[in-house]
PDB file of N, CA, C and O in Angstrom:
ATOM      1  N   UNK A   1      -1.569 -14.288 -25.975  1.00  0.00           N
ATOM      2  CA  UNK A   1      -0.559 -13.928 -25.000  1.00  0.00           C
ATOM      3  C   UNK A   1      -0.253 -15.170 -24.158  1.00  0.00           C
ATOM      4  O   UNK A   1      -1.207 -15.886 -23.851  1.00  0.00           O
ATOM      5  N   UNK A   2       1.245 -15.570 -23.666  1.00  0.00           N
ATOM      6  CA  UNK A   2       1.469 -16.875 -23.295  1.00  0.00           C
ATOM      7  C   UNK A   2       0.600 -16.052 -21.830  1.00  0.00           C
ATOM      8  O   UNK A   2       0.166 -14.925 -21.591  1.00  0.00           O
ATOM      9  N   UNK A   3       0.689 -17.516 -21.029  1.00  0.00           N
ATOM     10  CA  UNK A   3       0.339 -17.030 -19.741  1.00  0.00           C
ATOM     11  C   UNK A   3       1.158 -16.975 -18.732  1.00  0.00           C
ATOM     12  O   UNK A   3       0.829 -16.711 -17.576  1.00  0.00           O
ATOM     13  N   UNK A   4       2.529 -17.280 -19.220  1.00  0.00           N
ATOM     14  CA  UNK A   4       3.231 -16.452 -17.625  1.00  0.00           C
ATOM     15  C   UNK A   4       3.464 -15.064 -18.127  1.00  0.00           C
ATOM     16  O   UNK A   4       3.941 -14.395 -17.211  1.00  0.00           O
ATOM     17  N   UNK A   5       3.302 -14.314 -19.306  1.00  0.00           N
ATOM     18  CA  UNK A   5       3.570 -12.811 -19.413  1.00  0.00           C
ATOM     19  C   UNK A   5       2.509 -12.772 -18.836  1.00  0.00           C
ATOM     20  O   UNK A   5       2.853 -12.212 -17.795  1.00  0.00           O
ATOM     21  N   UNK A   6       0.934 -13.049 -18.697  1.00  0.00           N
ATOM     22  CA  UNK A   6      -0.361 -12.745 -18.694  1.00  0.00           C
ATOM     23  C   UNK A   6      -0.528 -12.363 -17.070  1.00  0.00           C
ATOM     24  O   UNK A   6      -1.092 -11.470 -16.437  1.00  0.00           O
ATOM     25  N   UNK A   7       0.274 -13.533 -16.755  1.00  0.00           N
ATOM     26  CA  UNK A   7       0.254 -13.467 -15.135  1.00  0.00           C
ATOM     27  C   UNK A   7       1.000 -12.712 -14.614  1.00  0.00           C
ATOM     28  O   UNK A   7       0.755 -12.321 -13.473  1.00  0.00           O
ATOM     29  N   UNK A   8       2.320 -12.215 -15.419  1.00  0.00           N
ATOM     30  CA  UNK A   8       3.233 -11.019 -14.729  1.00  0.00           C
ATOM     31  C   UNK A   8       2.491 -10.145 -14.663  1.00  0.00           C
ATOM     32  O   UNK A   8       2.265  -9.673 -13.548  1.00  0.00           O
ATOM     33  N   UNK A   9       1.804  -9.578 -15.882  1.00  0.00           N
ATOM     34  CA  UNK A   9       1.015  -8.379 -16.143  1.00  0.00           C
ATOM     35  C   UNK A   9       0.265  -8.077 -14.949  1.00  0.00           C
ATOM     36  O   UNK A   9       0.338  -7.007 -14.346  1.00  0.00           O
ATOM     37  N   UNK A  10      -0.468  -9.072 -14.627  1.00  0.00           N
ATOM     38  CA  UNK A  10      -1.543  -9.323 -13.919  1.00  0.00           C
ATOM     39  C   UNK A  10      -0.966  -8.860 -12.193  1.00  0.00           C
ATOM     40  O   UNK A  10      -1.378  -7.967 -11.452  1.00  0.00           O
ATOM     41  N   UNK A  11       0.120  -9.877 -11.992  1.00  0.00           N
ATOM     42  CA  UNK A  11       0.642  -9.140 -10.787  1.00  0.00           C
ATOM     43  C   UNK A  11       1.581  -7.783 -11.089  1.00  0.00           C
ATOM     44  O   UNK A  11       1.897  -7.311  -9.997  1.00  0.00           O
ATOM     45  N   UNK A  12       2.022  -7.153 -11.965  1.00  0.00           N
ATOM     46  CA  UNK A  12       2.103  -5.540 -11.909  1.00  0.00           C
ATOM     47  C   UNK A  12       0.986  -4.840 -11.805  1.00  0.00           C
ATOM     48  O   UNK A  12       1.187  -3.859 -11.089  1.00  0.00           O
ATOM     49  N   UNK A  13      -0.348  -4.913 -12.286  1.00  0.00           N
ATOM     50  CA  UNK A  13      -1.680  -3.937 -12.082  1.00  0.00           C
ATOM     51  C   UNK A  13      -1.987  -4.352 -11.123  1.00  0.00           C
ATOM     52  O   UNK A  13      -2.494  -3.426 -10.489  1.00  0.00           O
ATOM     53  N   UNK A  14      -2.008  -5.616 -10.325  1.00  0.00           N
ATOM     54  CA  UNK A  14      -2.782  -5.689  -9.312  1.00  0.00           C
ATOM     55  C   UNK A  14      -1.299  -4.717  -8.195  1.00  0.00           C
ATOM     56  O   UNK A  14      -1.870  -4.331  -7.175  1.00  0.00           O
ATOM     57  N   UNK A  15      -0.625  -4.529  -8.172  1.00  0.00           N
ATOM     58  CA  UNK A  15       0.402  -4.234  -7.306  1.00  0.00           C
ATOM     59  C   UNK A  15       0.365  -2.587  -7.303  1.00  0.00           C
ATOM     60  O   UNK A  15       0.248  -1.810  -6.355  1.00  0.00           O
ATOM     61  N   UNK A  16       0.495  -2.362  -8.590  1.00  0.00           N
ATOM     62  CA  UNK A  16       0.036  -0.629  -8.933  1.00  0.00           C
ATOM     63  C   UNK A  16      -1.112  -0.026  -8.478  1.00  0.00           C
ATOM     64  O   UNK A  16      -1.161   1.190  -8.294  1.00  0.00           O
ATOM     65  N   UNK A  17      -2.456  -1.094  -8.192  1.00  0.00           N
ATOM     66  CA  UNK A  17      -3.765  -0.824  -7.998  1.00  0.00           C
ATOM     67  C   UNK A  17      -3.687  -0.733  -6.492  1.00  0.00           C
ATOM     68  O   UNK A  17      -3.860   0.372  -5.977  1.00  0.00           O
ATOM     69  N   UNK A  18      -3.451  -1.750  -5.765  1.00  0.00           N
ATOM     70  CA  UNK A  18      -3.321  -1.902  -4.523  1.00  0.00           C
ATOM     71  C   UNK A  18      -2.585  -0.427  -3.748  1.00  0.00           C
ATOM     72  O   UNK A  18      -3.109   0.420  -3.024  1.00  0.00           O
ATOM     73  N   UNK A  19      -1.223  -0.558  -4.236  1.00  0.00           N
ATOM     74  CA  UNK A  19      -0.543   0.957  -3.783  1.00  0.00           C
ATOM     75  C   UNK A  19      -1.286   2.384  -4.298  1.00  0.00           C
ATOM     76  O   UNK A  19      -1.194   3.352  -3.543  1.00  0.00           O
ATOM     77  N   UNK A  20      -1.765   2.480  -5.126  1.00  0.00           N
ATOM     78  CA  UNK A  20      -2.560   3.565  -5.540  1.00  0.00           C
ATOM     79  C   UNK A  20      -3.929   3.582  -4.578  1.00  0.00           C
ATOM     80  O   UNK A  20      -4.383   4.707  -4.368  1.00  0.00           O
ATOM     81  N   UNK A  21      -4.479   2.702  -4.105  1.00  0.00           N
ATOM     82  CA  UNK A  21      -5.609   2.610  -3.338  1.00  0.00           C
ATOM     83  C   UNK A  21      -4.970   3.154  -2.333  1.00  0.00           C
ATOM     84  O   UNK A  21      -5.346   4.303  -2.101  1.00  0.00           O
ATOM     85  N   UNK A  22      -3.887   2.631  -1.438  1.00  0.00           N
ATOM     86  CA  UNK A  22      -3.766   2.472  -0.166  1.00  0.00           C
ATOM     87  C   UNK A  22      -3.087   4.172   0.149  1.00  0.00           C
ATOM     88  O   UNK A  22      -3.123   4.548   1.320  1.00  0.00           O
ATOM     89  N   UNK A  23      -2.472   5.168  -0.956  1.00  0.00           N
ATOM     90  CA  UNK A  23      -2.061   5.990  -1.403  1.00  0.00           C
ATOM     91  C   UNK A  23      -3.408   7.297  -1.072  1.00  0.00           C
ATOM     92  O   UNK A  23      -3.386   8.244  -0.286  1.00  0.00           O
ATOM     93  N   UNK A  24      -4.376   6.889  -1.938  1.00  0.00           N
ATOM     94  CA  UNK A  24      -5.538   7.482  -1.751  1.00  0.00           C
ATOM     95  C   UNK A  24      -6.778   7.511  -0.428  1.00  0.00           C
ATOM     96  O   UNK A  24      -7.765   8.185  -0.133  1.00  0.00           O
ATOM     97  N   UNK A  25      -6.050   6.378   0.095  1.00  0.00           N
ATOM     98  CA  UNK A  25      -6.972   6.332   1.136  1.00  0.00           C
ATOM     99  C   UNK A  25      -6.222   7.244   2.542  1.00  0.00           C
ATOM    100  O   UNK A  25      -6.844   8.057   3.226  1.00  0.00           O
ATOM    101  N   UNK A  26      -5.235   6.986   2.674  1.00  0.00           N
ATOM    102  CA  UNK A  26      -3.985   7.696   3.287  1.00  0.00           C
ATOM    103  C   UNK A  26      -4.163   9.506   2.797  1.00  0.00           C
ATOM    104  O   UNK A  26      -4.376  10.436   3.575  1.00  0.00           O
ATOM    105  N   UNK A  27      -4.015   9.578   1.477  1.00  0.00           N
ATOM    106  CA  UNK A  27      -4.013  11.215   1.441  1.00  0.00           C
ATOM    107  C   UNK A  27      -5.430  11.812   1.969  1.00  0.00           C
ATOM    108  O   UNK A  27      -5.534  12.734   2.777  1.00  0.00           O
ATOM    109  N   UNK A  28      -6.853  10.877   1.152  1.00  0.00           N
ATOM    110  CA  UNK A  28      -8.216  11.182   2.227  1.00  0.00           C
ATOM    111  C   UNK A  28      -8.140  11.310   4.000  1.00  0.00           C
ATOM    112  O   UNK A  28      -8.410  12.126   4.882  1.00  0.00           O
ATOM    113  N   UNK A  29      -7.799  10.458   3.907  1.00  0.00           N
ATOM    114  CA  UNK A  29      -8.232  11.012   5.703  1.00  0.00           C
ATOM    115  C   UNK A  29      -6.942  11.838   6.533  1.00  0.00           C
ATOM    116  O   UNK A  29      -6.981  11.982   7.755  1.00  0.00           O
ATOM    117  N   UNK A  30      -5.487  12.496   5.455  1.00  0.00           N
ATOM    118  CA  UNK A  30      -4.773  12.804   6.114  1.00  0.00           C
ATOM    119  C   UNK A  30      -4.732  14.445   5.559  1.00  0.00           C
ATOM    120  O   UNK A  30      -4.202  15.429   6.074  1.00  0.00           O
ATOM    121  N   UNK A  31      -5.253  14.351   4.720  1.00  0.00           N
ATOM    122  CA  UNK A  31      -5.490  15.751   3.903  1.00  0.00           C
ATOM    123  C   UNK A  31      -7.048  16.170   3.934  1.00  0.00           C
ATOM    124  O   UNK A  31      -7.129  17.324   4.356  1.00  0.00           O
ATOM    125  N   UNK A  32      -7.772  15.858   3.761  1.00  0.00           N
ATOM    126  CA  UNK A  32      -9.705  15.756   3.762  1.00  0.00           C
ATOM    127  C   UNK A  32      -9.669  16.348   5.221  1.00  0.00           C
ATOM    128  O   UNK A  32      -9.934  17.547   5.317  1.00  0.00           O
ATOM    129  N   UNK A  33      -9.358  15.617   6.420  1.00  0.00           N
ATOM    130  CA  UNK A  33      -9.638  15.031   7.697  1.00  0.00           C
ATOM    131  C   UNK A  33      -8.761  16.044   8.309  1.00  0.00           C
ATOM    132  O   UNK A  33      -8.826  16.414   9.481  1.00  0.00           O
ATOM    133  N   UNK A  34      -7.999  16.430   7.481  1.00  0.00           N
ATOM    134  CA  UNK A  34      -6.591  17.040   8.428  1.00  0.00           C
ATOM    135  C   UNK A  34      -5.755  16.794   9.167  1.00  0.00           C
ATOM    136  O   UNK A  34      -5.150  17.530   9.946  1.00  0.00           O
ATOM    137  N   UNK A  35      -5.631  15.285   8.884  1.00  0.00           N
ATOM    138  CA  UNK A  35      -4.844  14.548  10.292  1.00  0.00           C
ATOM    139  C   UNK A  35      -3.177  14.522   9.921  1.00  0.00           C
ATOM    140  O   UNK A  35      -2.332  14.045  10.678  1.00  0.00           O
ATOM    141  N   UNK A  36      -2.932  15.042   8.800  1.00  0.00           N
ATOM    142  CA  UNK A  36      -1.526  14.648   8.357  1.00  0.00           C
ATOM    143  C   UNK A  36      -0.698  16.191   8.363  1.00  0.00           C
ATOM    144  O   UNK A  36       0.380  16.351   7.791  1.00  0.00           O
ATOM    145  N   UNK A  37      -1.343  17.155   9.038  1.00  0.00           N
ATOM    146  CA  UNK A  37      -0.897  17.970   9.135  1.00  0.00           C
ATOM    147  C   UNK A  37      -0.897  18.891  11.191  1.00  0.00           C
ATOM    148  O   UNK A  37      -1.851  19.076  11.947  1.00  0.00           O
ATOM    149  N   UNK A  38       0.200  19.128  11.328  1.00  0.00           N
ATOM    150  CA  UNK A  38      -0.052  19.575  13.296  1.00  0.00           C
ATOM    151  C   UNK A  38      -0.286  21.582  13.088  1.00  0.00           C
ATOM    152  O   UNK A  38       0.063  22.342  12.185  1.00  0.00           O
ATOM    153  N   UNK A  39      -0.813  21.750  14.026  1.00  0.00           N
ATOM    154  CA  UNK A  39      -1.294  22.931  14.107  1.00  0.00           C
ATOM    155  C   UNK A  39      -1.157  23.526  15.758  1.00  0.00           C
ATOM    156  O   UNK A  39      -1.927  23.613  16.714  1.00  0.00           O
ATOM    157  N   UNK A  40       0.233  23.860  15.501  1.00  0.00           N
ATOM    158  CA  UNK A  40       0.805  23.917  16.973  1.00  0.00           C
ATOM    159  C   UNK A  40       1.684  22.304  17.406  1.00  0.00           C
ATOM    160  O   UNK A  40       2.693  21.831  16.881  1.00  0.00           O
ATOM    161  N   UNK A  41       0.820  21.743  18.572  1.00  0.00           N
ATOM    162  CA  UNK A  41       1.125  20.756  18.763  1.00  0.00           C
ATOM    163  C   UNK A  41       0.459  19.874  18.518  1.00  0.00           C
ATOM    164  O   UNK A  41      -0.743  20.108  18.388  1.00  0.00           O
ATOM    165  N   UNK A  42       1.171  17.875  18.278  1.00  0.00           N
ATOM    166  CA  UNK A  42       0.488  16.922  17.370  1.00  0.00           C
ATOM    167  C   UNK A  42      -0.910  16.510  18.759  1.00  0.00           C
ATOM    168  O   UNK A  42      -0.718  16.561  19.974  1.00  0.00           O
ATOM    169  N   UNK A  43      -2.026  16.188  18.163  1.00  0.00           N
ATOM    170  CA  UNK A  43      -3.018  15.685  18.837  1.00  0.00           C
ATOM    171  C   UNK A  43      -3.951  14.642  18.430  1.00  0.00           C
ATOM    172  O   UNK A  43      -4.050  14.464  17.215  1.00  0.00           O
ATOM    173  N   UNK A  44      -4.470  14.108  19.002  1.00  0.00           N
ATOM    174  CA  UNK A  44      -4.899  13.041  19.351  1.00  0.00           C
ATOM    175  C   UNK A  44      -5.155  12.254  18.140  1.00  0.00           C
ATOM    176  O   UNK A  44      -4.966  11.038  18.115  1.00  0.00           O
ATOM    177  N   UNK A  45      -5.641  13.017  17.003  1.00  0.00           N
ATOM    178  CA  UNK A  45      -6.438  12.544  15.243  1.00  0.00           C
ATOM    179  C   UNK A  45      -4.571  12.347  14.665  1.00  0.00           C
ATOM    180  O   UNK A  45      -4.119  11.338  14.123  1.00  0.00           O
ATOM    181  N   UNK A  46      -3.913  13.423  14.941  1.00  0.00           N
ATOM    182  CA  UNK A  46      -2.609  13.131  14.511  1.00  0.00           C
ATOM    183  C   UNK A  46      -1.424  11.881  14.705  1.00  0.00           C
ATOM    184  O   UNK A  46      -0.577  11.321  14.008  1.00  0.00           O
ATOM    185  N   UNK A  47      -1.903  11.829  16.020  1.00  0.00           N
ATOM    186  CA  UNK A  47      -1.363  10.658  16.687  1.00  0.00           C
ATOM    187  C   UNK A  47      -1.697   9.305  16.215  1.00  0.00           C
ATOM    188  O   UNK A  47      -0.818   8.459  16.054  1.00  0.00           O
ATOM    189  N   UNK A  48      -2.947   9.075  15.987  1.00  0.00           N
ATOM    190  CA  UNK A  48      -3.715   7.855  15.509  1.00  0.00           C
ATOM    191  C   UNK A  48      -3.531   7.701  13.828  1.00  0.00           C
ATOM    192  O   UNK A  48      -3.102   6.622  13.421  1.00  0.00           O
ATOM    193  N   UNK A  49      -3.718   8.327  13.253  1.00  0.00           N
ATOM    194  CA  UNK A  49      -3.587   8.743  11.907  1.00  0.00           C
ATOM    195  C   UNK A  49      -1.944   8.489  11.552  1.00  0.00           C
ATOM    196  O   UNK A  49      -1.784   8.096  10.397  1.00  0.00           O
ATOM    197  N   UNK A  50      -1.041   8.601  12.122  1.00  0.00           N
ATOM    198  CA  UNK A  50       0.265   8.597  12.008  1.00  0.00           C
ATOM    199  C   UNK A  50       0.743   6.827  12.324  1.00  0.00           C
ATOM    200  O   UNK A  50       1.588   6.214  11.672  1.00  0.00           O
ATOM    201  N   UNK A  51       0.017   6.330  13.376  1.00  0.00           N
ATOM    202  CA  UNK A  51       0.166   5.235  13.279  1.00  0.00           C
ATOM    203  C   UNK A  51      -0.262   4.251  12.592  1.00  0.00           C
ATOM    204  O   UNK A  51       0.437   3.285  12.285  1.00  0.00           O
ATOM    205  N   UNK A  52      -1.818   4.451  12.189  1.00  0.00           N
ATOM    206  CA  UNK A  52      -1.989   4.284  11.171  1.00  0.00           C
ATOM    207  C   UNK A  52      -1.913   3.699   9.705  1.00  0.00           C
ATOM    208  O   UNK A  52      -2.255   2.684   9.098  1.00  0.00           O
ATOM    209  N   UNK A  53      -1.236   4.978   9.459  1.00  0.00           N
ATOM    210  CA  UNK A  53      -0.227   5.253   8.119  1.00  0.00           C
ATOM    211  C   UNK A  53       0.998   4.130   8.416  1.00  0.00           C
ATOM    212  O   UNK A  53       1.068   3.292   7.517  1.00  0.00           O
ATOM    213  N   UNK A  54       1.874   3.971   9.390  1.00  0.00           N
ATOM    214  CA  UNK A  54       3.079   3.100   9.518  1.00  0.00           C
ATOM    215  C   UNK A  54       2.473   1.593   9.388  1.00  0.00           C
ATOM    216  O   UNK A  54       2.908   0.772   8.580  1.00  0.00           O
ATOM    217  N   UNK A  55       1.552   1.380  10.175  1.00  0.00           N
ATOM    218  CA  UNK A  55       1.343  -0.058  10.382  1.00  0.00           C
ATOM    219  C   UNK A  55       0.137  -0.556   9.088  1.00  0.00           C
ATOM    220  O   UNK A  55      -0.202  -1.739   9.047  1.00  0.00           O
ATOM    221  N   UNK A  56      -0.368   0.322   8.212  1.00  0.00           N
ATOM    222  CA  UNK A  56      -0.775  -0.012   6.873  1.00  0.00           C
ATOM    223  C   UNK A  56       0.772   0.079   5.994  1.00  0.00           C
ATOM    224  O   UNK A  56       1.521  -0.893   5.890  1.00  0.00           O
ATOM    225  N   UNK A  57       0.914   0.745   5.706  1.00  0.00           N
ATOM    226  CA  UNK A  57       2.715   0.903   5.274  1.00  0.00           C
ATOM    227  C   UNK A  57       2.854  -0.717   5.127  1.00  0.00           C
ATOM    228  O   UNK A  57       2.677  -1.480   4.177  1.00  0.00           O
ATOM    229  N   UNK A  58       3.359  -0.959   6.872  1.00  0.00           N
ATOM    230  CA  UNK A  58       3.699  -1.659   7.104  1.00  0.00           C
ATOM    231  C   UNK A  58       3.263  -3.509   6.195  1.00  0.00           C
ATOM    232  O   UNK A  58       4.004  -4.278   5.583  1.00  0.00           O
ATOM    233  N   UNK A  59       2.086  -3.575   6.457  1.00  0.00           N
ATOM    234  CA  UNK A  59       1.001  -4.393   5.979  1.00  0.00           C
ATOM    235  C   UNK A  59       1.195  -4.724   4.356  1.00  0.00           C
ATOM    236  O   UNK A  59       1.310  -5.871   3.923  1.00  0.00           O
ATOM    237  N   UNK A  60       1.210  -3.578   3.572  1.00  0.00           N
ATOM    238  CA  UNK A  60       0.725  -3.259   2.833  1.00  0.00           C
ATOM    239  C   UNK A  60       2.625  -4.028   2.083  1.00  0.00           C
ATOM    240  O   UNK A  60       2.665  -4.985   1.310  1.00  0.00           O
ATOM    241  N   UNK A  61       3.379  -3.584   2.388  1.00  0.00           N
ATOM    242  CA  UNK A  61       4.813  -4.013   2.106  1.00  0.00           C
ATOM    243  C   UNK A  61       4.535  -5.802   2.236  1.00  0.00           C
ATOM    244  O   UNK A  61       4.858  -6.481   1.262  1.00  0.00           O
ATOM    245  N   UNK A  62       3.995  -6.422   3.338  1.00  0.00           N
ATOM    246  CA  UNK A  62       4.274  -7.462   3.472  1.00  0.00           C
ATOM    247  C   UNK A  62       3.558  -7.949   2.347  1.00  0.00           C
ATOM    248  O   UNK A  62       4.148  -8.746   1.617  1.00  0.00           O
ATOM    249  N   UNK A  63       2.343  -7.602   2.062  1.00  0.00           N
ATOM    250  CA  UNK A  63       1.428  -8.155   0.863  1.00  0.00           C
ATOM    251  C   UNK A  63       2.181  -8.053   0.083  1.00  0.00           C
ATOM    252  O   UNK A  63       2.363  -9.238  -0.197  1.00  0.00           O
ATOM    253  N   UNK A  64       2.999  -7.346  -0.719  1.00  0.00           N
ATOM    254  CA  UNK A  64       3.959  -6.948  -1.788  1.00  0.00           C
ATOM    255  C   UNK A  64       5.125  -8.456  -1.968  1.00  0.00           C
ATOM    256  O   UNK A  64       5.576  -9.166  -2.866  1.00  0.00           O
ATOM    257  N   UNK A  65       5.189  -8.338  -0.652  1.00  0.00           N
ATOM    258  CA  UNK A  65       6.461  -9.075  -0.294  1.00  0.00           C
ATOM    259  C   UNK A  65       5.907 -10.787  -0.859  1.00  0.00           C
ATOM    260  O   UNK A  65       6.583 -11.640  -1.434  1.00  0.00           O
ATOM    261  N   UNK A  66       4.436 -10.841  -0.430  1.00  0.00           N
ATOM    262  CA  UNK A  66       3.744 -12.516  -0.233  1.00  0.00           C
ATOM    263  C   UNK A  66       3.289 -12.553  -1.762  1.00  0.00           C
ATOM    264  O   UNK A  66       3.100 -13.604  -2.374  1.00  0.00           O
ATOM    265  N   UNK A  67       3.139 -11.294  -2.296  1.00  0.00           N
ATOM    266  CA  UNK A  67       2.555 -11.985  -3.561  1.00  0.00           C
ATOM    267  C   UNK A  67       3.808 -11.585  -4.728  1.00  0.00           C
ATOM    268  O   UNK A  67       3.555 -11.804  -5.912  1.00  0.00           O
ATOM    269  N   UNK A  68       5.025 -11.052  -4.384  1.00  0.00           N
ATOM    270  CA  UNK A  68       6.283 -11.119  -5.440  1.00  0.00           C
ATOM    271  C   UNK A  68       6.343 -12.819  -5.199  1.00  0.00           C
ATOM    272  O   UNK A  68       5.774 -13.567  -5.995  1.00  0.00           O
ATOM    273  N   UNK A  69       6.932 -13.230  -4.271  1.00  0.00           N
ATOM    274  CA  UNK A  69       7.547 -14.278  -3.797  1.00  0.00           C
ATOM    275  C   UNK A  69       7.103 -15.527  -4.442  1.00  0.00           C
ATOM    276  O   UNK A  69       7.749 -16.509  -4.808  1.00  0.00           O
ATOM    277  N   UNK A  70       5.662 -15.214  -4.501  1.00  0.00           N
ATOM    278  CA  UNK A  70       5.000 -16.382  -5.277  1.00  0.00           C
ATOM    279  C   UNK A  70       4.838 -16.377  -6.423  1.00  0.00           C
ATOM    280  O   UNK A  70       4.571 -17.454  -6.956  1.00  0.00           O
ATOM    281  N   UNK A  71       4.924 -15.310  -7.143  1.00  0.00           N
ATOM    282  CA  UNK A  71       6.212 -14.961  -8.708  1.00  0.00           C
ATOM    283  C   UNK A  71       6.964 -15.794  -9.021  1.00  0.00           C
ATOM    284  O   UNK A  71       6.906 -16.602  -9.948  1.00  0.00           O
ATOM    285  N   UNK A  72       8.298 -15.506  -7.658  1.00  0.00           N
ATOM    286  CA  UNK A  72       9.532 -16.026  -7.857  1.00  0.00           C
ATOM    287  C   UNK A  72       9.744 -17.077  -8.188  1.00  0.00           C
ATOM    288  O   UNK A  72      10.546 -17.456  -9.041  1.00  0.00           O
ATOM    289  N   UNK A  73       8.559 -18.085  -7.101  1.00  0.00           N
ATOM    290  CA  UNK A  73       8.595 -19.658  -7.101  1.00  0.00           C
ATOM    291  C   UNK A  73       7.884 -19.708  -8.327  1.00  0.00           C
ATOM    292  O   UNK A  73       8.375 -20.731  -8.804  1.00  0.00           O
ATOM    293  N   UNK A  74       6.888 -19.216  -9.342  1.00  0.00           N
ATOM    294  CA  UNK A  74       6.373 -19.430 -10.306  1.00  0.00           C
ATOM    295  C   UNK A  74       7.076 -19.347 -11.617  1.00  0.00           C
ATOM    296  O   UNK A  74       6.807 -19.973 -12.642  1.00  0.00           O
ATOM    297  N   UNK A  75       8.037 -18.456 -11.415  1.00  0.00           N
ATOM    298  CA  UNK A  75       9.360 -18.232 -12.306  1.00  0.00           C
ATOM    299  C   UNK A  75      10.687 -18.900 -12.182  1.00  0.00           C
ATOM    300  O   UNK A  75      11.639 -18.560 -12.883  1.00  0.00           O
ATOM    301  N   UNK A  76      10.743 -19.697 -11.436  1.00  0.00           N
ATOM    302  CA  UNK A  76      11.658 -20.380 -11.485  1.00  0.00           C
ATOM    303  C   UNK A  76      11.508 -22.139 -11.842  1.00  0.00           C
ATOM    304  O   UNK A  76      12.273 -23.066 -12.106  1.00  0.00           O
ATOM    305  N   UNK A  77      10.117 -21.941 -11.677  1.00  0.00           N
ATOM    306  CA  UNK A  77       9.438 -23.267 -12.336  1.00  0.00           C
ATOM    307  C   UNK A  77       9.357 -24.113 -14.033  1.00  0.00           C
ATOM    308  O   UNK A  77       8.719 -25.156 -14.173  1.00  0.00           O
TER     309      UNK A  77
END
């Protein structure tokens, strides 16, 4: 297998793996924990848990973002 397919490959599973982790860790403590669901009104586990979730989101996009990019420059090489 040449090695820039080897290395695409490589950054699609690692990208699939990463979001599937971050996926699972998110449904554990929001489903397990109960934090992803309000019962009446949102409180305190809900609150934290919700932010959470945005600012991993968040994170988790930029990693996406830092390791396409260095693709790009590798593919255009």
């Amino acid at each position: 297998m040449e090695p820039d397919v080897k290395a695409f490959l490589l950054l699609i599973v690692q990208t699939i793996s990463m979001g599937m982790l971050w996926l699972l860790i998110n449904m554990t403590v929001g489903i397990y924990f109960n934090f992803a669901f309000f019962e009446g009104t949102p409180s305190l586990g809900n609150i934290l848990y919700y932010i959470f979730f945005l600012i991993s989101l968040f994170l988790l996009i930029l990693y996406f973002r830092k390791k396409w990019k260095g693709w790009k420059e590798i593919g255009e090489s």
